[in-house]
C-alpha positions in Angstrom: 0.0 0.0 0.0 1.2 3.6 -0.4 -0.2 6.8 0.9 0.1 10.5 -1.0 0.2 13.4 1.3 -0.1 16.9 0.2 -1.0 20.3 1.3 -1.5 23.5 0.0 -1.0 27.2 0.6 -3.1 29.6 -1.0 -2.6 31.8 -3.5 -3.9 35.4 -1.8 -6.6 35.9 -4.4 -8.3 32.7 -3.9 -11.3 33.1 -2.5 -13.7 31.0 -0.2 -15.8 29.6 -3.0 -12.7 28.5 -4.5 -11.5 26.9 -1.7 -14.8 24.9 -0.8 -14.3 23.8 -4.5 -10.8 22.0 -4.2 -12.1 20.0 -1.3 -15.0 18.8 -2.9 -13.0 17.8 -6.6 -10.2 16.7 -4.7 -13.0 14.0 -2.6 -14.9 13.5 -5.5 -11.6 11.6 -6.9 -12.6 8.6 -5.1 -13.8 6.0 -7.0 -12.6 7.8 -10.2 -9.0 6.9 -10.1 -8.3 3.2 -10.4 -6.2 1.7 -7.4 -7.2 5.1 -4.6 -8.7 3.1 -1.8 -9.0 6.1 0.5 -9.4 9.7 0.4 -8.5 12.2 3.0 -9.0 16.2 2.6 -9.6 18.9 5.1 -8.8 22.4 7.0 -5.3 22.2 8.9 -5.5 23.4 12.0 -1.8 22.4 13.4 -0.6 25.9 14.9 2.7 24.6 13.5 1.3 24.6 9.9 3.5 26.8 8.2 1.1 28.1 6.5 -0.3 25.2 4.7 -4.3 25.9 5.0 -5.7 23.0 3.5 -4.2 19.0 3.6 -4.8 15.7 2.8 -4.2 11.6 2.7 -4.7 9.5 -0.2 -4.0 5.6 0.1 -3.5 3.5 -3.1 -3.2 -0.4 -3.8 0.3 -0.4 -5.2 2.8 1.7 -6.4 1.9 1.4 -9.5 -1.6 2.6 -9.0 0.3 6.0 -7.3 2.2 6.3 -10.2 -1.1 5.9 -12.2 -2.4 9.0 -10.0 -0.3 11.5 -11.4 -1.0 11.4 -15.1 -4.6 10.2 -14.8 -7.1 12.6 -17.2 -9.2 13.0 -14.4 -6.2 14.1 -12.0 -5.2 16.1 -14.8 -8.3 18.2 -15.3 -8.3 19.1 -11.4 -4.7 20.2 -11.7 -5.5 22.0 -15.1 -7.1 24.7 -13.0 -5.9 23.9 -9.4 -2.1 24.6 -9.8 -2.6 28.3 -10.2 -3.9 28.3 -7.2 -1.5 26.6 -4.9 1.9 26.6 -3.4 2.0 22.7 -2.7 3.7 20.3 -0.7 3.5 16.4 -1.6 5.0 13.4 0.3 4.5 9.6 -1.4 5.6 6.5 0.7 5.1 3.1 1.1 3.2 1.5 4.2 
């Protein structure tokens, strides 16, 4: 099994609607993305956060189903207009 972590920092023009929309996509994955068993996404609220507002877990079968992620067309069209938006942070390991 591997897990994805990221989190993001905001942009400063994004704006609340924006915000509740990256959540949603980003949970409506599931069951899209062949091989993502689990998904994770919410508001951090570590004081030690750095800054990074918004974070999240994803668990997948096999590696290969991680590296499957990245490219995927419907990963793609959420980074097609989420990237602008973010200042992210990703960690991928095996469990």
């Amino acid at each position: 099994m591997y897990i994805h972590v990221f989190a993001f920092r905001w942009k400063p023009e994004v704006t609340a609607a924006q915000k509740d929309r990256v959540m949603a996509e980003i949970q409506a994955l599931q069951g899209r993305i062949p091989g993502l068993l689990e998904t994770h996404v919410g508001i951090n609220i570590s004081p030690r956060g750095q800054g990074y507002e918004l974070g999240g877990v994803m668990k997948f079968e096999s590696k290969e189903a991680l590296e499957a992620y990245g490219p995927h067309p419907v990963h793609q069209e959420l980074v097609s207009w989420l990237m602008p938006l973010i200042e992210p942070l990703e960690v991928d390991f095996e469990a």
